[in-house]
C-alpha positions in Angstrom: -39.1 -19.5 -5.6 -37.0 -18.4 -7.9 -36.0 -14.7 -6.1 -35.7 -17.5 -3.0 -32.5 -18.8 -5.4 -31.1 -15.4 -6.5 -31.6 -14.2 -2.7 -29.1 -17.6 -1.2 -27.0 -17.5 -4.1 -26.3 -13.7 -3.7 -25.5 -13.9 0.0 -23.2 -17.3 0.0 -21.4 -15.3 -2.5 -18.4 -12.8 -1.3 -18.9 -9.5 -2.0 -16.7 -8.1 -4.6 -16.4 -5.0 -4.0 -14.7 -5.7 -0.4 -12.3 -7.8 -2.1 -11.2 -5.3 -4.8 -11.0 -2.5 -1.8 -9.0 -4.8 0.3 -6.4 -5.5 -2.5 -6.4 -1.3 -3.1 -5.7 -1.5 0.3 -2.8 -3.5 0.8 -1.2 -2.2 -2.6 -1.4 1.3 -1.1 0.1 0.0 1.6 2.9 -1.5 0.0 3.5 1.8 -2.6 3.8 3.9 1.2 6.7 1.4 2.4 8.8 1.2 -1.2 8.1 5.3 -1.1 9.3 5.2 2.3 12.5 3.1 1.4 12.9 5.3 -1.4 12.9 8.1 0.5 15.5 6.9 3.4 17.6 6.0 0.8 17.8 9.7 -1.1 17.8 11.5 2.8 20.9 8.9 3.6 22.9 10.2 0.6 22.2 14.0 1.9 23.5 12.8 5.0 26.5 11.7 4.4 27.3 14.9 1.7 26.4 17.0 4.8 29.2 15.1 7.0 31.8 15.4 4.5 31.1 19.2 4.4 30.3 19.8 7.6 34.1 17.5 8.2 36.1 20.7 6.0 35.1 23.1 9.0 
């Protein structure tokens, strides 16, 4: 009876190890779009040095 208990109580339980992955997950996620940002931002300043140069020809 008592595996019985350990066997309901393990399976009405949420897994733990889904929840941690999901979380990595979304984090990831999130570090991609600031990197992405980051990025736009540092190919936008490029951008507009190349205009000014490209403005003295």
């Amino acid at each position: 009876m008592d595996s019985l208990n350990r066997v309901v109580r393990s399976i009405s339980q949420p897994a733990k190890g889904k929840l941690a992955s999901s979380k990595k997950r979304k984090w990831r996620e999130i570090e991609e779009i600031r990197d992405k940002f980051q990025l736009e931002k540092e190919l936008k300043i490029y951008e507009d040095s190349l205009e000014y140069m490209l403005e003295d020809f």
